[in-house]
DRENKEMAR-245417 format. One line per 2 residues: number of its first residue (from 1); their letters; for each residue y, z, x of C-alpha. Coordinates in steps of 0.05 Angstrom, whole numbers, padded with zeros to 5 digits. Layout:
REM DRENKEMAR-245417
NUM) a) Y,Z,X | ... .
***
This chain:
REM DRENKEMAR-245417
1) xx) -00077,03295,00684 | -00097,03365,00702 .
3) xx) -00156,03387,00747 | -00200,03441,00750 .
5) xx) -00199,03492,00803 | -00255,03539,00826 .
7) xx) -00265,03583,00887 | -00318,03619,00899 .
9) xx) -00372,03649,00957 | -00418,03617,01007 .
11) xx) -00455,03640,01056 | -00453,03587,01110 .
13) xx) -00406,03533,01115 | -00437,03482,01149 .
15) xx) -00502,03483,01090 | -00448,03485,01048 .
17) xx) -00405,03417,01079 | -00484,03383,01089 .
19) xx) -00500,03393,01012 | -00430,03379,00980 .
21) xx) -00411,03329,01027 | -00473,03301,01051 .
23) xx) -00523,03304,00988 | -00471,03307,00934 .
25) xx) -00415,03262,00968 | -00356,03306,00948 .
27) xx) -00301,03289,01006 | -00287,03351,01046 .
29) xx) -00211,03372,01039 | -00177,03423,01068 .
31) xx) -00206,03481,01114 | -00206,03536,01160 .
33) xx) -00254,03571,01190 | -00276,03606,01132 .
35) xx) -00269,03575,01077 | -00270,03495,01060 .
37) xx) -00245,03453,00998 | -00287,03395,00971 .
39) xx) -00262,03344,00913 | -00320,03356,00858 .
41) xx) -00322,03294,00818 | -00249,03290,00818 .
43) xx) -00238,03382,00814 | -00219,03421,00871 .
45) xx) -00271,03470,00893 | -00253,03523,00945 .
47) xx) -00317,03549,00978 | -00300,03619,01019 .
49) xx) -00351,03659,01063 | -00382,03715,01024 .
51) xx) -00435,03748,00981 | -00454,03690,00921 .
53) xx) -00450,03715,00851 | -00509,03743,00813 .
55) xx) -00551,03698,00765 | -00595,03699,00726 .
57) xx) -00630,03656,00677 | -00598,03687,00609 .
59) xx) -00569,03632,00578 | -00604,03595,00513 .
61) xx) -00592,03533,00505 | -00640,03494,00454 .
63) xx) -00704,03519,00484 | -00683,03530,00560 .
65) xx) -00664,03583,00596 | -00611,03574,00637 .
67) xx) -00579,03606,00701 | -00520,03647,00673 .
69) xx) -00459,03641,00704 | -00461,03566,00729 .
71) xx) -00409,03511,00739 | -00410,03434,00745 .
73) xx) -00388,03367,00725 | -00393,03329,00665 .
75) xx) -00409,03245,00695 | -00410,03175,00660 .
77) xx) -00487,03164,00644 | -00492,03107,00699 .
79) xx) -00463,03160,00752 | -00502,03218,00725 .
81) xx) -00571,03170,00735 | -00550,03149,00798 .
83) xx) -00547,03223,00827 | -00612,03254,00785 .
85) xx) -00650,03196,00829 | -00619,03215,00897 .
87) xx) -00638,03284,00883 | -00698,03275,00864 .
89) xx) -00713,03224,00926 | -00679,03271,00971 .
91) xx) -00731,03328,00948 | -00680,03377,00911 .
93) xx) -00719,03437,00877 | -00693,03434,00810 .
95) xx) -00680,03497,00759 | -00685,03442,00705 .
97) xx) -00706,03378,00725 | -00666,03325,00701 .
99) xx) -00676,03312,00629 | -00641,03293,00560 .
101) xx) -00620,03353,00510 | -00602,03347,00445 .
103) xx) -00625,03278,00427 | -00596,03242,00363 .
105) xx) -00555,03297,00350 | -00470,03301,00367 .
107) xx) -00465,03321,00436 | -00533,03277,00462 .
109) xx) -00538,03284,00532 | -00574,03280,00600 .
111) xx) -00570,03352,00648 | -00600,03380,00706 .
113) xx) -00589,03443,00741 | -00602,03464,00820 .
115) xx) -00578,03511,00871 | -00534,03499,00928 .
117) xx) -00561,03527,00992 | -00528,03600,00978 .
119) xx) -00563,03601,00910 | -00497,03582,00865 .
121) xx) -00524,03545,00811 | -00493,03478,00788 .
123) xx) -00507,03442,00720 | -00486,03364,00720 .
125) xx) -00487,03335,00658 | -00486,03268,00625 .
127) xx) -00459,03228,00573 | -00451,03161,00548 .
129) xx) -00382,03178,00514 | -00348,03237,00558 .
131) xx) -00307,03259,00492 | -00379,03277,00466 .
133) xx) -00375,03337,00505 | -00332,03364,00456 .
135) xx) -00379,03334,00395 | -00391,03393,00344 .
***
C-alpha cells in the first residue's frame, strides 16, 4: 500500500491542529514548532508555517466552479455522509455545499468543498464504489 504525501503552508498552527484534529478528526503526528503532520484519511499531510497558496475558483467541473488548486480525500459514502452532517452542524461555510455530481453517469458521486482556517481549500468526495473514481 502506498500513501499520499502533501506539505504545504498555514498560517497558524493551533487553527490548523483545532480544524484537522478537532473538526475533521485527523490524528495529529509528528511536530515541531513550526510545522505539524496530521494522518488525512489514512495520507500524511505536513502543514508548515507560511504564506497559503493562491486560489481561485477556475476549475469547471459540470456546471461548478471550483477553487483551483485544491486537495482532499476520496471516503466510503457512509463516511463521506457522516462528515457533510458534522460540518454542516458545526456551521462550516461551504464553497460548495455538499451535494451529488454526476448522477447516473460512471463516476456518480457526492462532494463538497470548504476552506481550512488559512484559506487552503479541500474537496472530500464520495463514492459508493471507491474504484469509481477512476470510472471513465
Amino acid at each position: 500500500m502506498a500513501l499520499f504525501h502533501l506539505a504545504f503552508n498555514v498560517t497558524d498552527l493551533d487553527e490548523t491542529r483545532a480544524f484537522y484534529g478537532g473538526l475533521l478528526g485527523c490524528a495529529e503526528g509528528r511536530s515541531t514548532d513550526t510545522w505539524v503532520d496530521f494522518d488525512f484519511f489514512g495520507h500524511q499531510l505536513s502543514c508548515h508555517l507560511g504564506k497559503p497558496f493562491d486560489s481561485a475558483p477556475t476549475g469547471k467541473v459540470g456546471n461548478c466552479d471550483v477553487p483551483m488548486p485544491h486537495f482532499g480525500a476520496v471516503l466510503p459514502m457512509s463516511e463521506w455522509r457522516a462528515l457533510a452532517e458534522k460540518l454542516v452542524t458545526e456551521g462550516v461555510e461551504f464553497v460548495l455545499e455538499p451535494q451529488i455530481r454526476f448522477e447516473g453517469e460512471p463516476g456518480e458521486q457526492s462532494t463538497m468543498f470548504f476552506m481550512d482556517p488559512s484559506g487552503n481549500p479541500i474537496e472530500i468526495k464520495g463514492m459508493a464504489d471507491l474504484g469509481g473514481a477512476f470510472d471513465t
